[in-house]
SERO-4910 file (N, C-alpha, C, O; in steps of 0.05 Angstrom, whole numbers):
BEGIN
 pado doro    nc1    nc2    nc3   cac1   cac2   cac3    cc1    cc2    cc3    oc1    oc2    oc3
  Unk    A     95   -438   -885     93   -429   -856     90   -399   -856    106   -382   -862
  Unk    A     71   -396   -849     61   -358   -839     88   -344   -822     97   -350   -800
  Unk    A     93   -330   -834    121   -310   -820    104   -295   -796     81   -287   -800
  Unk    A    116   -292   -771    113   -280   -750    114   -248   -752    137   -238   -753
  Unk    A     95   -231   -753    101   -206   -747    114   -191   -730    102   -191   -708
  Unk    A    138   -175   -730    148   -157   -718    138   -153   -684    114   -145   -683
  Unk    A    150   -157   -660    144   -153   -639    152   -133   -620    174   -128   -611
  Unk    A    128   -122   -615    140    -92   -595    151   -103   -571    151   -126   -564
  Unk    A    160    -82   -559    168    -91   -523    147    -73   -511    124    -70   -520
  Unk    A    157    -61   -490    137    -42   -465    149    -15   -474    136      5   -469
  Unk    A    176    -13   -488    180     17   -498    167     19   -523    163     43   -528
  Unk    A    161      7   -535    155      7   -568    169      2   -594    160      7   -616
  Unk    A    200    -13   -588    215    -13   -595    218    -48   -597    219    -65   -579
  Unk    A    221    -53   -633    230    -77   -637    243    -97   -619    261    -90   -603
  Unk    A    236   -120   -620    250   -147   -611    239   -171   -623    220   -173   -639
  Unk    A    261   -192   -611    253   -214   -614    227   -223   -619    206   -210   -620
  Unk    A    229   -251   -622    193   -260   -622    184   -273   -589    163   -279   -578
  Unk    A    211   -274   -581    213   -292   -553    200   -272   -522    186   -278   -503
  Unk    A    215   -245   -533    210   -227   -522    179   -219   -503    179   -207   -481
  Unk    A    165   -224   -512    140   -222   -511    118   -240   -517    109   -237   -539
  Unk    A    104   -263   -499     97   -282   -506     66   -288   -496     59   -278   -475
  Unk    A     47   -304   -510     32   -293   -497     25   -326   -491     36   -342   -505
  Unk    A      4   -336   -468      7   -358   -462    -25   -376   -472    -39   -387   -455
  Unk    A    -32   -375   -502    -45   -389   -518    -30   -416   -512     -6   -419   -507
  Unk    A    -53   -439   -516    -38   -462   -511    -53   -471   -534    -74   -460   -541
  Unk    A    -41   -495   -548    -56   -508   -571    -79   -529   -548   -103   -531   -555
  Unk    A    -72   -542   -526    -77   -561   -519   -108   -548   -502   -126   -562   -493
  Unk    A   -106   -519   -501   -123   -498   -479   -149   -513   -476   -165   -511   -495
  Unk    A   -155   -530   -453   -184   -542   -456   -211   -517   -445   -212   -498   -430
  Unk    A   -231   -532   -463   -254   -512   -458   -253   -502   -429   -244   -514   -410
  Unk    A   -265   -474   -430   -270   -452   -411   -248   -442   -392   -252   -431   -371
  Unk    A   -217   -450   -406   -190   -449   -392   -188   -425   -400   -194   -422   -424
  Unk    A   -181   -401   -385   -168   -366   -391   -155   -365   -413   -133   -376   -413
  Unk    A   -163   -353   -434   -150   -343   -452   -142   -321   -448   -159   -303   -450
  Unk    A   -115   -312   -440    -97   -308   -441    -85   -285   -460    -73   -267   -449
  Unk    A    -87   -286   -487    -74   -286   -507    -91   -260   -522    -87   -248   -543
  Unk    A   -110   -257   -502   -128   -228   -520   -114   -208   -503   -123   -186   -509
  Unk    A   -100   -206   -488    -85   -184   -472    -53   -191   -480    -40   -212   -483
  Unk    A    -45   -162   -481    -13   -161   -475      4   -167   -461     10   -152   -442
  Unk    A     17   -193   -464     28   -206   -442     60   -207   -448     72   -214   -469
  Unk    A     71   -197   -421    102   -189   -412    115   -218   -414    139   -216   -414
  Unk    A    107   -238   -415    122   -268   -414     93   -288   -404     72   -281   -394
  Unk    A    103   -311   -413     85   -327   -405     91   -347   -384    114   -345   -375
  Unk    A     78   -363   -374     86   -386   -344     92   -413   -355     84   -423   -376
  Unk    A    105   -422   -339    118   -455   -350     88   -474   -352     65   -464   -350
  Unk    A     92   -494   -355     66   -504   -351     42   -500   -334     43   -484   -316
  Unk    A     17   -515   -341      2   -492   -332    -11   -512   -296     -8   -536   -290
  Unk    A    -22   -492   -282    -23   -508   -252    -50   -503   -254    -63   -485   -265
  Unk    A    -57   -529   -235    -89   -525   -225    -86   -510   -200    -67   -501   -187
  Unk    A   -115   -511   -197   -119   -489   -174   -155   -494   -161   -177   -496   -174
  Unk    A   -151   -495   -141   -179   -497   -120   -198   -476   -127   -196   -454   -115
  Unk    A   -213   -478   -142   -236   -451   -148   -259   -456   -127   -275   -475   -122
  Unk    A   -254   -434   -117   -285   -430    -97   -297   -423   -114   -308   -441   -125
  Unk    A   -302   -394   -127   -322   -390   -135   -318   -371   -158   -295   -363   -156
  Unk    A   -328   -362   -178   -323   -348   -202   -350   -331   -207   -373   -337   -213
  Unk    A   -335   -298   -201   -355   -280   -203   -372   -273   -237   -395   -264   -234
  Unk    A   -364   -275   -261   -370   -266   -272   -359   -289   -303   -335   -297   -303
  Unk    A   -376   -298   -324   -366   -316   -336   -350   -299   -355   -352   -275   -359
  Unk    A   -331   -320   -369   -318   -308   -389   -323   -298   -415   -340   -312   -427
  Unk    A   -318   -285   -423   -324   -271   -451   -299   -285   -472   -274   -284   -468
  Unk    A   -313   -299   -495   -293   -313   -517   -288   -286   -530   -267   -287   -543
  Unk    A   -303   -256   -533   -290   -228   -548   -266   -215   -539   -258   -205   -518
  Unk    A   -254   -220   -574   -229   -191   -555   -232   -175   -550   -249   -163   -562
  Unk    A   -219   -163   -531   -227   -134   -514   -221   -109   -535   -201   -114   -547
  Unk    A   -233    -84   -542   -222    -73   -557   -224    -40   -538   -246    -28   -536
  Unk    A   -206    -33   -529   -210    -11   -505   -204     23   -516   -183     30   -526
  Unk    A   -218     34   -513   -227     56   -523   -221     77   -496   -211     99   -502
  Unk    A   -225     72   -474   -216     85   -450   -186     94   -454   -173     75   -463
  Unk    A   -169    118   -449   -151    121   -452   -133    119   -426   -134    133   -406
  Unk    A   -113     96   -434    -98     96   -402    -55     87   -404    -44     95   -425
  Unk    A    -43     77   -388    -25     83   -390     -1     62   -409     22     65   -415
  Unk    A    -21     39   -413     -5     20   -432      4     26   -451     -2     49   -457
  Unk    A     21     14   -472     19     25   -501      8     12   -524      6    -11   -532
  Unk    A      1     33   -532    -17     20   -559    -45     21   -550    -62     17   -568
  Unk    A    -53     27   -527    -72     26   -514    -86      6   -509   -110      9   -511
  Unk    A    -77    -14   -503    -78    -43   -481    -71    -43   -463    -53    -28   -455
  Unk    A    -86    -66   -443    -87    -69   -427    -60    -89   -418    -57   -111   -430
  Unk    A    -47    -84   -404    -18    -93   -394    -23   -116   -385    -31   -111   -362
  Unk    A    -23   -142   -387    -31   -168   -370     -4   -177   -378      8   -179   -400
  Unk    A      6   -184   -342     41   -201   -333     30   -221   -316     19   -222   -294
  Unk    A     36   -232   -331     35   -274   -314     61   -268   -299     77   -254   -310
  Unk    A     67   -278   -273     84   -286   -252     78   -307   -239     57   -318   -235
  Unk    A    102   -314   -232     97   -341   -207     89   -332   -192     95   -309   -187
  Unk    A     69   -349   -176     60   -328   -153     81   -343   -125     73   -338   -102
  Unk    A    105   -359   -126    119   -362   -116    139   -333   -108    152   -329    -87
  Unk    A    137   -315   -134    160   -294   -133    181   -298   -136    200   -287   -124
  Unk    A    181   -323   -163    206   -330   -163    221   -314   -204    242   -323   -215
  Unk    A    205   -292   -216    205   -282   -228    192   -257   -226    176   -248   -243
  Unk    A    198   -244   -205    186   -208   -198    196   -194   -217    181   -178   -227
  Unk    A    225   -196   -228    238   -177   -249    216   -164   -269    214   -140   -275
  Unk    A    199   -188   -276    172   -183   -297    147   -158   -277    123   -155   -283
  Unk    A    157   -148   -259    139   -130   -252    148    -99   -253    138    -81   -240
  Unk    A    169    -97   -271    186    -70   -258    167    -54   -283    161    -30   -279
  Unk    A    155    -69   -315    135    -51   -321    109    -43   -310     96    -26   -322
  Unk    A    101    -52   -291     75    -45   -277     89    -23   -247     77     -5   -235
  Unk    A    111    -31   -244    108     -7   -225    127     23   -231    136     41   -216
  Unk    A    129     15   -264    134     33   -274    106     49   -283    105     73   -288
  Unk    A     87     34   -283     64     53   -298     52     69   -264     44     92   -261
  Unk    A     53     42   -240     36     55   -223     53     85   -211     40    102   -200
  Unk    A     81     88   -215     90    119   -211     80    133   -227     82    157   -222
  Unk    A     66    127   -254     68    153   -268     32    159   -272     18    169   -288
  Unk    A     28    144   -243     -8    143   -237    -30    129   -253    -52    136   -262
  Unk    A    -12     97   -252    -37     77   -270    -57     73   -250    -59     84   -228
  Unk    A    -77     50   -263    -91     45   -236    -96      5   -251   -105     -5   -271
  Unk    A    -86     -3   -234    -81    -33   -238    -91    -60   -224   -111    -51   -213
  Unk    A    -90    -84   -219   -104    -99   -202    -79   -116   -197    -63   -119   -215
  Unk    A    -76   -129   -171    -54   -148   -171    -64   -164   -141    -80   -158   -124
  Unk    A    -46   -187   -145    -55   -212   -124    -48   -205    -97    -25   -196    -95
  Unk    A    -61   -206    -72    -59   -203    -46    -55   -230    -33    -57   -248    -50
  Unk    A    -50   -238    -12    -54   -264     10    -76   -271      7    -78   -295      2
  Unk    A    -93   -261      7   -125   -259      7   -139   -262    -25   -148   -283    -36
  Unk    A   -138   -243    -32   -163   -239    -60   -150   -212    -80   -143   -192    -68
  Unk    A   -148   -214    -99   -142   -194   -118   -149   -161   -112   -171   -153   -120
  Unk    A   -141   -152   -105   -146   -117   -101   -134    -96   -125   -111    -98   -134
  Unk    A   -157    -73   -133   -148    -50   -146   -135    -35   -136   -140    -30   -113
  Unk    A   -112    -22   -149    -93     -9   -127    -88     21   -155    -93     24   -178
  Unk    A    -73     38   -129    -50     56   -143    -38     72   -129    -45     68   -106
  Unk    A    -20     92   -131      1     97   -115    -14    121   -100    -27    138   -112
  Unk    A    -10    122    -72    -16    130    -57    -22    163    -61    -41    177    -54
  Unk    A      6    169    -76     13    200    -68      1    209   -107     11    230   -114
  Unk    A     -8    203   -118    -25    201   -145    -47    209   -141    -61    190   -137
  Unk    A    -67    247   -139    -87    240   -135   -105    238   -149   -128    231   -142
  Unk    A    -95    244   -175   -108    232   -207   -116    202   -202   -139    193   -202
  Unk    A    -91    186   -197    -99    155   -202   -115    147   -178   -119    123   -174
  Unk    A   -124    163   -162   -136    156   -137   -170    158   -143   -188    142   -138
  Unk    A   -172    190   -157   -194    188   -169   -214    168   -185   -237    159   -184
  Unk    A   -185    165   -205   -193    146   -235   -197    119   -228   -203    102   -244
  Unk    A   -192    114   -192   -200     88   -181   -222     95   -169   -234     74   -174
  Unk    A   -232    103   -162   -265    124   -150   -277    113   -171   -295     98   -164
  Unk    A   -274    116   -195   -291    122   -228   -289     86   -225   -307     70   -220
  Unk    A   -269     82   -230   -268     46   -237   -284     35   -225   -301     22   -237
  Unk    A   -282     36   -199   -285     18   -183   -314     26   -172   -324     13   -153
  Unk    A   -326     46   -183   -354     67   -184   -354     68   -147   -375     60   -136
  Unk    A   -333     76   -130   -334     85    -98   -347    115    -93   -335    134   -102
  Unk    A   -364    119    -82   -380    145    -77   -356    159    -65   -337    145    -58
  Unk    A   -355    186    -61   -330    201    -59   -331    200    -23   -310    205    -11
  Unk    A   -356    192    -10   -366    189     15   -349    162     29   -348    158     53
  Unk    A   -336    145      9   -329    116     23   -292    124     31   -278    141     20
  Unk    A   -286    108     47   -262    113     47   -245     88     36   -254     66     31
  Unk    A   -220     97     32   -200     80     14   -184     64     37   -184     74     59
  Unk    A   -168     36     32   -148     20     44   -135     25     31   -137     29      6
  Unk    A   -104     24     56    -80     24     42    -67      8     55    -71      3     79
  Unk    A    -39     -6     33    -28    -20     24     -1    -21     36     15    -17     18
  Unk    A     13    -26     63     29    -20     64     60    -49     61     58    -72     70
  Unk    A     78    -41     51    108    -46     53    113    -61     80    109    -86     82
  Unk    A    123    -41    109    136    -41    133    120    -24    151    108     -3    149
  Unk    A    123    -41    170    116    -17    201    126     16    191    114     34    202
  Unk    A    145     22    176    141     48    176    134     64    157    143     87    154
  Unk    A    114     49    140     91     59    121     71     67    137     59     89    134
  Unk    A     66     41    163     41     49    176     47     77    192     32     97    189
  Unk    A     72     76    211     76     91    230     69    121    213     56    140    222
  Unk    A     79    120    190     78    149    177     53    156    169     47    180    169
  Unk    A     39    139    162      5    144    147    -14    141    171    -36    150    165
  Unk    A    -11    131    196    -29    125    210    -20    137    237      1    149    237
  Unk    A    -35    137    264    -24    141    289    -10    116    300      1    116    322
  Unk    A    -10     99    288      5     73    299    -15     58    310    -38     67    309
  Unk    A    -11     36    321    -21     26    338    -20     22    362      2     28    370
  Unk    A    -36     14    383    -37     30    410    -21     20    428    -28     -4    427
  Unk    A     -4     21    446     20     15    450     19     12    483     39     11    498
  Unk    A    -13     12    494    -17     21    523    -14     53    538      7     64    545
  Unk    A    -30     60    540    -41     92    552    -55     85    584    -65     64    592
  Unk    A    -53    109    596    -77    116    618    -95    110    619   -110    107    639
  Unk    A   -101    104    589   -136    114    584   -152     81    577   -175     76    570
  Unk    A   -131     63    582   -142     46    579   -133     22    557   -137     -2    557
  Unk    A   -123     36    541   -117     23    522    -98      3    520    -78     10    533
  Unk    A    -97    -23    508    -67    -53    515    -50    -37    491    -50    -23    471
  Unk    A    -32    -56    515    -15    -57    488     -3    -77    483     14    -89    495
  Unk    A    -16    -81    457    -16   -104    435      9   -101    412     15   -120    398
  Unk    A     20    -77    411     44    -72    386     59   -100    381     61   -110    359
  Unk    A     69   -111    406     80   -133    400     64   -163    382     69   -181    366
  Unk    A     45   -153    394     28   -184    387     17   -182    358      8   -200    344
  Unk    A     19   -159    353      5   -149    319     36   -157    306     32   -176    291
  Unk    A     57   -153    306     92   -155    298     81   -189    297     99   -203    287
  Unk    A     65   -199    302     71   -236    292     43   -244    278     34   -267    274
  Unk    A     35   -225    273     11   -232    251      7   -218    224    -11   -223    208
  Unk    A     32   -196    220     41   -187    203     67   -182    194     84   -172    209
  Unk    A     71   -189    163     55   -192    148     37   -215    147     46   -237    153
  Unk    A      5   -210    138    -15   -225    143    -36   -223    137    -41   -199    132
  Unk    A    -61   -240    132    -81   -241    119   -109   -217    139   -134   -218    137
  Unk    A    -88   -197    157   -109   -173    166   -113   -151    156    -94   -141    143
  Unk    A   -136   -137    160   -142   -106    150   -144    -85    180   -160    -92    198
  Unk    A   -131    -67    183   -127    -71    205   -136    -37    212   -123    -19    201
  Unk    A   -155    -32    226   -167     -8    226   -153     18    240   -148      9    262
  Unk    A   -145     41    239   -120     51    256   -134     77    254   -155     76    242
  Unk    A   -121    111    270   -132    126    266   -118    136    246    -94    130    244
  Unk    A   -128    149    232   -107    169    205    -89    181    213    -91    186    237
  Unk    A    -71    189    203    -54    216    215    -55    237    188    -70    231    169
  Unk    A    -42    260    188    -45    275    170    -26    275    133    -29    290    113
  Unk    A     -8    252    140      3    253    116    -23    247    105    -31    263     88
  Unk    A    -42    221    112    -50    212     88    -76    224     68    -98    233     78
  Unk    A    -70    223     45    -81    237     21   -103    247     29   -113    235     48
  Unk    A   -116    271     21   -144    268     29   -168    260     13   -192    263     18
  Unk    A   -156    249     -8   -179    237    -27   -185    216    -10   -209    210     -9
  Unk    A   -166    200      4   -174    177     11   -195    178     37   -211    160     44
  Unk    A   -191    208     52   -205    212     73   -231    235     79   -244    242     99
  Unk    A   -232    246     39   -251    263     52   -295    257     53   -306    236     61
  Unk    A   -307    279     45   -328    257     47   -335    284     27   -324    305     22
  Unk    A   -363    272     18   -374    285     -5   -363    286    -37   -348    268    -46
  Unk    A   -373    313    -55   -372    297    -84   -340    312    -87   -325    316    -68
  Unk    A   -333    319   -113   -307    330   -117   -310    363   -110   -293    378   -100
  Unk    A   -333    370   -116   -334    400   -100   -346    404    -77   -363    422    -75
  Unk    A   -341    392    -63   -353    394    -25   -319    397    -19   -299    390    -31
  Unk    A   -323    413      9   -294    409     23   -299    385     33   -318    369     32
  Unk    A   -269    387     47   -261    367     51   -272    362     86   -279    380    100
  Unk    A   -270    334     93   -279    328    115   -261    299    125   -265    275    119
  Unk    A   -241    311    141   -227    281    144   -240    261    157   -256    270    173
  Unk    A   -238    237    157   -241    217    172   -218    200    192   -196    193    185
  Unk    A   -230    195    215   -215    192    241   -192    157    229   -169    152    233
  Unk    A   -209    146    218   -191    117    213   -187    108    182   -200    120    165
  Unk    A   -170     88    176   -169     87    161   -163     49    158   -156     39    180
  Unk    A   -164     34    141   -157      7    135   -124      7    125   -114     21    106
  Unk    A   -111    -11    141    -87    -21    141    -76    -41    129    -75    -57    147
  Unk    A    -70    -48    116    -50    -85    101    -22    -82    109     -9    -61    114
  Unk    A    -15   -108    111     19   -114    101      5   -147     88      0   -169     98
  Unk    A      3   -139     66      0   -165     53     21   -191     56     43   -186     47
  Unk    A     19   -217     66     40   -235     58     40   -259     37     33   -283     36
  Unk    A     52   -237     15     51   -249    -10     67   -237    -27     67   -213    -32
  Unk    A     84   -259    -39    118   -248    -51    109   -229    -73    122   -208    -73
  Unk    A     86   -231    -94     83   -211   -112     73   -185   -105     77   -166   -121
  Unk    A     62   -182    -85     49   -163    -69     74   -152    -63     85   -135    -76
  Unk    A     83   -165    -42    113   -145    -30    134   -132    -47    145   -111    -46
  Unk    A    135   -154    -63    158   -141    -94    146   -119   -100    162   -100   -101
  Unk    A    120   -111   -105    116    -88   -121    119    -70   -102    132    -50   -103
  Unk    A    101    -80    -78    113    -52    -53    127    -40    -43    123    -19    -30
  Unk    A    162    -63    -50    181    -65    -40    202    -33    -65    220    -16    -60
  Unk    A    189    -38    -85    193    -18   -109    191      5   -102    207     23   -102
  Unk    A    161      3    -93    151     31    -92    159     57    -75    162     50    -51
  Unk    A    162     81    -78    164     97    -58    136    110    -33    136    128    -16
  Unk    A    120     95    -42    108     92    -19     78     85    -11     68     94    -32
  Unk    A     63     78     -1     43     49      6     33     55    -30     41     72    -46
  Unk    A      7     28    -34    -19     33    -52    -33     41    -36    -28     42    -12
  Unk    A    -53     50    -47    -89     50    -48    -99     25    -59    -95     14    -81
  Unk    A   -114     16    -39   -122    -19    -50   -157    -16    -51   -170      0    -37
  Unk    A   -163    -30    -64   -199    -43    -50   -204    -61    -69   -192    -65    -91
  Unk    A   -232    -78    -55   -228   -107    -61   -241   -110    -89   -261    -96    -93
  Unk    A   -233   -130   -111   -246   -134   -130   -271   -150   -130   -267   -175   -130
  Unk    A   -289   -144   -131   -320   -157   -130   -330   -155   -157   -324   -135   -170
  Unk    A   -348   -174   -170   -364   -159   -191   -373   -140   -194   -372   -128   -172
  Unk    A   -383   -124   -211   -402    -94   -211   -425   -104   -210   -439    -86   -201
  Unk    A   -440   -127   -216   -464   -130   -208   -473   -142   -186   -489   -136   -169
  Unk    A   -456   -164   -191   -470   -190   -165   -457   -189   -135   -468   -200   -116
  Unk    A   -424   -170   -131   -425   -157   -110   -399   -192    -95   -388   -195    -73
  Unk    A   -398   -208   -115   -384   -225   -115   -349   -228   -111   -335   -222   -130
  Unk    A   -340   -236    -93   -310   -244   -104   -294   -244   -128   -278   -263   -127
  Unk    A   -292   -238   -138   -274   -241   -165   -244   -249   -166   -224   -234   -165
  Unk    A   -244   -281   -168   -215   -295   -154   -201   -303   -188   -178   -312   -187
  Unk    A   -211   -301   -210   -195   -302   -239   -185   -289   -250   -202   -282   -267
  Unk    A   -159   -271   -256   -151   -250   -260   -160   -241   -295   -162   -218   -304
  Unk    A   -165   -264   -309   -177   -254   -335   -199   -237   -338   -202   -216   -351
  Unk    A   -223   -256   -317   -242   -248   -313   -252   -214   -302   -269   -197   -307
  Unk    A   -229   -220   -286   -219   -188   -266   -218   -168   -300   -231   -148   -304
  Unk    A   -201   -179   -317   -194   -149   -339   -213   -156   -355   -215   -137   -370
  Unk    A   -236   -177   -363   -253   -176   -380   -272   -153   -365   -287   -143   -382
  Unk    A   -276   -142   -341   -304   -139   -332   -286   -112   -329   -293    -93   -344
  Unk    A   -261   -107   -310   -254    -84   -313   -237    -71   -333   -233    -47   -326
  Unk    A   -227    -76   -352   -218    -72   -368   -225    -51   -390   -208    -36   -398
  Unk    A   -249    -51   -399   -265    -27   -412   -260     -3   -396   -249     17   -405
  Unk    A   -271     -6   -361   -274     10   -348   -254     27   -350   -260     50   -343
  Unk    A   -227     24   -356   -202     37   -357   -187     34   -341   -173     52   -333
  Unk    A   -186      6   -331   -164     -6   -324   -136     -4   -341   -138      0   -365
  Unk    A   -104     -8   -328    -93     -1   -340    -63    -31   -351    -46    -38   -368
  Unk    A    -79    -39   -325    -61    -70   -320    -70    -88   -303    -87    -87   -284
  Unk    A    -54   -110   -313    -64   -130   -280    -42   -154   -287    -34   -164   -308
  Unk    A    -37   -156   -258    -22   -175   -260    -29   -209   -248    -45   -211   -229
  Unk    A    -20   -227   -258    -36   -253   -262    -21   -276   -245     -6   -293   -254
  Unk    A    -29   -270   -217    -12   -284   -198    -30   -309   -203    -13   -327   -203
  Unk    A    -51   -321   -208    -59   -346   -216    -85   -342   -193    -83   -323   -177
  Unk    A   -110   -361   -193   -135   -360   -190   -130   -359   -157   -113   -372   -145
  Unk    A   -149   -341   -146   -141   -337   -113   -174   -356   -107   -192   -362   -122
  Unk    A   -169   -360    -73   -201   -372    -65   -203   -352    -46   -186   -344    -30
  Unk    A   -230   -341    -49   -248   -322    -50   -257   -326    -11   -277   -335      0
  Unk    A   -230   -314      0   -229   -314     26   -213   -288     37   -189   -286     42
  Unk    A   -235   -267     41   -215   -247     42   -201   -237     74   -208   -252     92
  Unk    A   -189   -222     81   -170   -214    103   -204   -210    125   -227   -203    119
  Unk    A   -192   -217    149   -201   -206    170   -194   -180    186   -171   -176    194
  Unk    A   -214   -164    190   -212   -135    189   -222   -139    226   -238   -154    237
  Unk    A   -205   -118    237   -196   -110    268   -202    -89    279   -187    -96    297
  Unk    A   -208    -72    284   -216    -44    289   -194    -41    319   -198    -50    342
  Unk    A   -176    -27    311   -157    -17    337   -161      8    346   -143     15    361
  Unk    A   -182     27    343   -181     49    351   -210     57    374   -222     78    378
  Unk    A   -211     26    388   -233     23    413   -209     15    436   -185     20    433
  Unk    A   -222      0    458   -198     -3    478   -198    -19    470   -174    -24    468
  Unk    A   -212    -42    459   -201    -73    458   -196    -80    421   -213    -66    410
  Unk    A   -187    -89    408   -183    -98    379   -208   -117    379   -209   -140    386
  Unk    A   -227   -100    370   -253   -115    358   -254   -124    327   -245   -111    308
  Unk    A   -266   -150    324   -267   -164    299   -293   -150    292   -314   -147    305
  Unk    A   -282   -135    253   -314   -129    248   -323   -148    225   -346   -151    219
  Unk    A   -296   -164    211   -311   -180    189   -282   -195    203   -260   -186    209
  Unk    A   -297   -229    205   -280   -249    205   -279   -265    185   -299   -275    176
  Unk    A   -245   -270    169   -242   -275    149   -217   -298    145   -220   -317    160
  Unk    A   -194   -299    128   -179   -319    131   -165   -320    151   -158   -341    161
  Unk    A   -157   -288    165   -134   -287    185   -158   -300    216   -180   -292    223
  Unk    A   -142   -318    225   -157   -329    249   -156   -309    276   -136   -295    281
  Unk    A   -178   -310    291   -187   -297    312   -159   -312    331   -151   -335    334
  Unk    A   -149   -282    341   -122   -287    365   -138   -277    396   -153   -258    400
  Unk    A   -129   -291    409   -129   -294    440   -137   -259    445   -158   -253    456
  Unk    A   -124   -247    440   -124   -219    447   -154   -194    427   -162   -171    430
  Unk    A   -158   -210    415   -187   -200    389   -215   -209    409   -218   -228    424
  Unk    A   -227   -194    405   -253   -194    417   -275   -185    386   -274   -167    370
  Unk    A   -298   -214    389   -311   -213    366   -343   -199    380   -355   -194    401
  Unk    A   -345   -197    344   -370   -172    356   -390   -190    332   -382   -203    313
  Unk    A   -418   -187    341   -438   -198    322   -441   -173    303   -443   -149    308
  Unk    A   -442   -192    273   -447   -164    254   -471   -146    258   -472   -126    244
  Unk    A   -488   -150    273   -518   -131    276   -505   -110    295   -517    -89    299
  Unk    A   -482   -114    306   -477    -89    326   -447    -70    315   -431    -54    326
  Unk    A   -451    -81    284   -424    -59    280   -431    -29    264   -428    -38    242
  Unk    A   -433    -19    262   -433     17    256   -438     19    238   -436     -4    229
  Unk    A   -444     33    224   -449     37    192   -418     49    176   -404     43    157
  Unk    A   -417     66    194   -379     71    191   -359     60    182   -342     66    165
  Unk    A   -364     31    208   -353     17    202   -350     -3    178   -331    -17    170
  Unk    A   -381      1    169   -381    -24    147   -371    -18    128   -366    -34    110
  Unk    A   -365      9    127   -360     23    101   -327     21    101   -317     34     82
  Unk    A   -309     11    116   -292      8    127   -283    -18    113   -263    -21     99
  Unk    A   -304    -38    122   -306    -71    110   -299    -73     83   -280    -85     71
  Unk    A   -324    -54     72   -332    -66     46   -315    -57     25   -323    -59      2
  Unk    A   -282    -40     35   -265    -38     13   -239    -52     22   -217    -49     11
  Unk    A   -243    -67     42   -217    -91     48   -215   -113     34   -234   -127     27
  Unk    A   -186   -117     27   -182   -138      9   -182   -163     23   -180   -184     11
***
């Protein structure tokens, strides 16, 4: 019998063999996620099916060998299987240990898998610009915890004015947390990488709005619930075909070179992402309708009449 070699942990420091497992199956039938070419924090009890809409990018049988320098050790790529029940979050406290010290990572939403990193990081904010190849012109979504993530990063939402405006505060309080992106005006905490426009040597030029989440989804909230304060999110698509990307292997086979740093493996999502709201007109106009269903109070708009602004708004919602 072949003796087992020596097993690191996440400090670098000996353990068990149990410690660290990675979830190769003898039984693994063809074109099932292998698993086992990434560094994995524990593995999942048996294994679950899952409804595949659609699969952006096929799998690669090569192991990854990453040359990009980023925050794992040994210089791998961090892959943690979780229930996506949330009934084992403990297994996330190394990933939001790396995203304080400015990783840039992927993890499961209500919706569809999004790149994220910590808000107030403006290194890792960048090094998601680079990943995720975003012109310095687009603006970023963020990720928030509680109403007073938003209240602090945003002007809130509109609460009824003079000027015309409803107020809806209450009626948004029962659709989140929820499968919306929710368009708001900026206020000045938030970063200005996420708001300015041009390359890294142009000033800066804020922008009036920004994209909102409260994701409802236990792995999502655990890590947010950690954090000291929102992500930076946008949506995982292929780099070529502009596709969904709902397999999280697949997600670190394609980004993973790029210098990704982790991802965590809430299990295969269907490629239905959040419906996005624009609150900073008088009425909450729909600009992309998506899983979150159109409410009584949303007024839809045909896509030929939404802004260019705005699309640019769309096309980084998770």
């Amino acid at each position: 019998m072949a003796v087992q070699p020596p097993v690191k942990n996440f400090h670098g420091e000996r353990c068990g063999a149990l410690s660290f497992l990675s979830s190769r199956s003898a039984t693994q039938h063809a074109g099932a996620p292998n698993r086992s070419r990434f560094r994995s924090v524990v593995s999942l009890a048996p294994a679950r099916r899952f409804a595949v809409v659609a699969l952006a990018a096929k799998r690669s049988p090569k192991r990854l060998k990453y040359a990009t320098p980023r925050f794992a050790k040994e210089g791998e790529l961090l892959y943690v299987e979780v229930d996506p029940l949330g009934g084992d979050c403990w297994k996330l406290d190394p990933v939001v240990d790396l995203l304080r010290e400015g990783a840039v990572g992927v993890i499961p939403t209500d919706t569809t898998y999004a790149i994220v990193c910590d808000l107030k990081s403006h290194s890792a904010i960048e090094r998601l610009r680079r990943i995720k190849d975003i012109a310095p012109s687009k603006p970023l979504s963020i990720m928030c915890h509680s109403f007073h993530d938003i209240d602090t990063y945003t002007m809130g939402f509109p609460r009824g004015d003079d000027s015309g405006h409803m107020n809806i505060f209450r009626a948004v309080k029962h659709c989140l947390p929820g499968p919306y992106t929710f368009i708001l005006t900026a206020s000045k905490e938030l970063p200005k990488q996420c708001t300015r426009y041009g390359t890294t040597a142009a000033k800066y030029a804020h922008r009036k709005s920004v994209g909102v989440r409260i994701p409802d989804d236990a792995i999502c909230q655990a890590i947010l619930e950690r954090m000291d304060s929102p992500l930076i999110s946008t949506s995982v698509k292929g780099p070529k075909d502009d596709e969904w990307m709902i397999d999280p292997v697949v997600i670190a086979d394609s980004y993973g070179p790029e210098g990704l740093d982790f991802v965590v493996d809430g299990g295969i999502r269907v490629a239905d992402p959040s419906t996005v709201v624009d609150m900073t007109g008088r009425y909450p106009k729909i600009l992309r309708q998506g899983k979150g269903p159109k409410l009584p109070w949303m007024v839809a708009e045909d896509d030929d009449e939404v802004a260019s602004g705005e699309k640019d708004l769309i096309a980084g919602a998770t």
